[in-house]
C-alpha positions as CSV (number, residue, x, y, z in Angstrom):
1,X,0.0,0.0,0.0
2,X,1.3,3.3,-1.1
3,X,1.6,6.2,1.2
4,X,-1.1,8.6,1.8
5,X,1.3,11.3,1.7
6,X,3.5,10.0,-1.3
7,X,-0.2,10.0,-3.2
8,X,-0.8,13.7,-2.9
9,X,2.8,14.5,-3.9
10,X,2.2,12.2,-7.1
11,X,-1.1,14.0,-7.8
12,X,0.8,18.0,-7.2
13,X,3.2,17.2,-9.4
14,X,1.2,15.5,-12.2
15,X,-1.1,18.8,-11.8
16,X,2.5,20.5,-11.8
17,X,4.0,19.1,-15.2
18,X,0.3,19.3,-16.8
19,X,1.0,22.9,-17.4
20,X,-1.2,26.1,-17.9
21,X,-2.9,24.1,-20.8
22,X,-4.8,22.0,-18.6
23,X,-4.7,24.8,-14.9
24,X,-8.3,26.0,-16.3
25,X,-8.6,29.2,-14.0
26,X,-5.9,30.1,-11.4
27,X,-4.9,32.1,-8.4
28,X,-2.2,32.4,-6.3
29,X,-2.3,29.9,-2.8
30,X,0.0,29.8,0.0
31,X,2.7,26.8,-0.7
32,X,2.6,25.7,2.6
33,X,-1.2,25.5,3.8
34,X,-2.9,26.1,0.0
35,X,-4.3,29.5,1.4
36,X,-5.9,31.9,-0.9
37,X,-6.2,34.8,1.8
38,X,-2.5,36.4,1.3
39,X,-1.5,39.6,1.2
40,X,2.1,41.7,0.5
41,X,4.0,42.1,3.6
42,X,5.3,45.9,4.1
43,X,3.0,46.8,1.0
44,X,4.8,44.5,-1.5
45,X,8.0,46.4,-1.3
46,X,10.1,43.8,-0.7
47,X,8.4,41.2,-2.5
48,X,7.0,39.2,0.1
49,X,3.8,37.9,0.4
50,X,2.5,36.8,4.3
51,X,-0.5,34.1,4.5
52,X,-3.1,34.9,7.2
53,X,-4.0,31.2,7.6
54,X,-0.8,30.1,8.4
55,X,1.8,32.5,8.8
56,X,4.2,31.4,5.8
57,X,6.4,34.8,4.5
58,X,8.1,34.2,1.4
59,X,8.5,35.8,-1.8
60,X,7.2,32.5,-3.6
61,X,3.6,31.5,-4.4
62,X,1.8,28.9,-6.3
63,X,-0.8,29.9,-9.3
64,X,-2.8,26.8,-8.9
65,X,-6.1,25.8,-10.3
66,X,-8.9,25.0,-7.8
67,X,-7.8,20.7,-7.7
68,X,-4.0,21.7,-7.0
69,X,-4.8,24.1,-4.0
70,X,-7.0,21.3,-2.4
71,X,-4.3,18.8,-2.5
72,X,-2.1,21.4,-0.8
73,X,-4.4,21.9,1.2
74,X,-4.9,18.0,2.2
75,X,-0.9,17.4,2.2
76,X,-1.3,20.7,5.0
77,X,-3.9,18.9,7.1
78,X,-2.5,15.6,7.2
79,X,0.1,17.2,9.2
80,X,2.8,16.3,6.6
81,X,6.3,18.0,7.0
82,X,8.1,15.6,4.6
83,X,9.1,17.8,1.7
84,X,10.8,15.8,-1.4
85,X,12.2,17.6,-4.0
């Protein structure tokens, strides 16, 4: 039996490698949680955006389609903190 967490890691990056072609409608989510409510930390001067749901600051976010930011948002509640690359 395959790991639960391993699964939604298979599914982000097929959604990943699928490119903009098959994203239908995006927005930016929170890497860490899959939080749409972010906003720019010091008003965007430095580039960094801050996520109200779970504190992640970082000048990187995703532009996911509504199927990629609930798997992030599944791999968040499952309490995973092992991050392959």
């Amino acid at each position: 039996m395959e790991d639960p967490d391993q699964e939604n890691m298979d599914e982000i990056e097929k959604l990943i490698s699928e490119g903009d072609s098959e994203a239908g409608e995006t927005m930016q989510v929170c890497p860490v949680c899959g939080s749409t409510d972010l906003y720019y930390e010091a008003g965007g001067v430095e580039g960094l955006y801050h996520c109200k749901y779970c504190g992640y600051i970082g000048s990187f976010v995703v532009d996911a389609n509504e199927e990629m930011a609930k798997l992030i948002r599944k791999e968040y509640e499952s309490g995973a903190t092992d991050i392959q690359s």
